[in-house]
C-alpha positions, 0 to 999 in steps of 0.5 A: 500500500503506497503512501497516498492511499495509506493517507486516504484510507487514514483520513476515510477511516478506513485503517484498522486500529493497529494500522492507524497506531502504526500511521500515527506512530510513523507520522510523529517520526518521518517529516515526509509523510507529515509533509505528504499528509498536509498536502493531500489535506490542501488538495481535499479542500480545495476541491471541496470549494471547486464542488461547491462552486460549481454546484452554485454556478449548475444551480444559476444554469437550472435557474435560467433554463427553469425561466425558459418557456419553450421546455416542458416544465415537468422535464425541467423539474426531472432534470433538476432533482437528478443533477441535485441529487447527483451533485448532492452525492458529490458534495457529500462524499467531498465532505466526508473525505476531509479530514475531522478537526482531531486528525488536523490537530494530529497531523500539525502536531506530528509536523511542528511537534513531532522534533523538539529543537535542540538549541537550548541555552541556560542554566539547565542545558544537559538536562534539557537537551536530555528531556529533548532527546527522550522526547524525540525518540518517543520516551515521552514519560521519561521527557515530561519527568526531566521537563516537570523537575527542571520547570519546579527547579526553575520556579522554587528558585523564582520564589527563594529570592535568587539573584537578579540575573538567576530569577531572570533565566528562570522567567526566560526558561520556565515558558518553553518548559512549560510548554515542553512538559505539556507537549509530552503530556500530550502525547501521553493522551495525559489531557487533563495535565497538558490543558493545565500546563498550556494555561499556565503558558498561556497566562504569561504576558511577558512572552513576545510569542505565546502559542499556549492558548493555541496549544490549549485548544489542541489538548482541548480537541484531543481531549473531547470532553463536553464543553471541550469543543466549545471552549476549544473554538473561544481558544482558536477565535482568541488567536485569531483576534489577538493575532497570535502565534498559529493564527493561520492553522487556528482558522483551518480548524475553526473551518473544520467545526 
């Protein structure tokens, strides 16, 4: 089975659920198949939009023909419930062929967060590079243990009244540990602690790029609890309006509800 129709039968439901396990698992890892995925993902909707299209301009034809005197009107009636039944068919097949708001969520945090980058400065280097090294290789439980100990380090010395220039690299340092602790909890389905974490990110008004709400709304839809849609979309509108980090694919998604 090649690449393309692995995708299709990804995004159709169509895998079974050790094959969908093993998609998602090579997803996080190779680049290319993300890559190819976003693509297909682009092609889907952009065809959605030229059905829809040309599903407007066919019913303008049928308004016009519907106008015309000379045809007997009960034809015209025929024709018309057979093209909209068949342009119906079309459209909703389309539909149902997109992807759902998960599987985009899945396939943007497979290309954005499936590597962590390794430039790293500060205080706690080796240990975070460490974190980042098990992240990468999918040891998420042990990545969140050294991000958890390194972001309390870093806020117990935030508290203890440490130098000026300590208590700075710790402010500086926390975010992306907070945001690194989440994104392993997250990929542990661990959700509850992920929304905590990202809030607390997103929280921070001292950041000059912030993507905690964004990454909020993700655990959000991950998630899927009641209410977690609702606030999953207050989230997406929130970065869009305050133009934030990921304003673009937060508009995808909202397109997807």
């Amino acid at each position: 089975m090649n690449n393309l129709e692995t995708i299709e039968n990804y995004l159709t439901g169509q895998l079974t659920t050790a094959e969908r396990s093993r998609f998602e698992t090579t997803l996080r890892t190779d680049p290319a198949l993300a890559q190819s995925l976003a693509f297909y993902i682009q092609v889907k909707q952009v065809a959605q939009a030229e059905a829809r299209k040309q599903r407007k301009a066919e019913l303008n034809a049928l308004r016009q023909t519907a106008k015309q005197p000379a045809a007997p009107m009960r034809w015209v009636a025929a024709a018309s419930v057979l093209l909209l039944l068949g342009l119906g068919w079309l459209i909703f097949r389309l539909e149902t062929e997109l992807p759902t708001t998960a599987q985009l969520t899945d396939t943007y945090l497979a290309d954005k967060y499936g590597q962590l980058s390794t430039t790293m400065s500060g205080d706690a280097v080796s240990s975070l590079e460490q974190g980042i090294d098990l992240y990468n290789r999918q040891q998420y439980a042990e990545a969140e243990t050294i991000f958890t100990r390194e972001l309390n380090r870093q806020q117990n010395r935030q508290l203890s009244g440490s130098t000026l220039k300590g208590g700075l690299e710790a402010t500086l340092g926390s975010d992306r540990l907070l945001k690194f602790a989440g994104l392993a909890a997250l990929q542990q389905q661990k959700y509850d602690v992920a929304i905590q974490r990202f809030q607390q990110l997103g929280q921070r008004t001292d950041l000059f790029s912030n993507p905690g709400l964004f990454l909020e709304a993700l655990a959000r839809i991950k998630r899927n609890e009641p209410m977690d849609k609702e606030q999953a979309k207050k989230l997406l509108d929130t970065v869009i309006n305050k133009n934030l980090e990921d304003k673009k694919t937060a508009k995808q998604l909202l397109n997807q509800f």
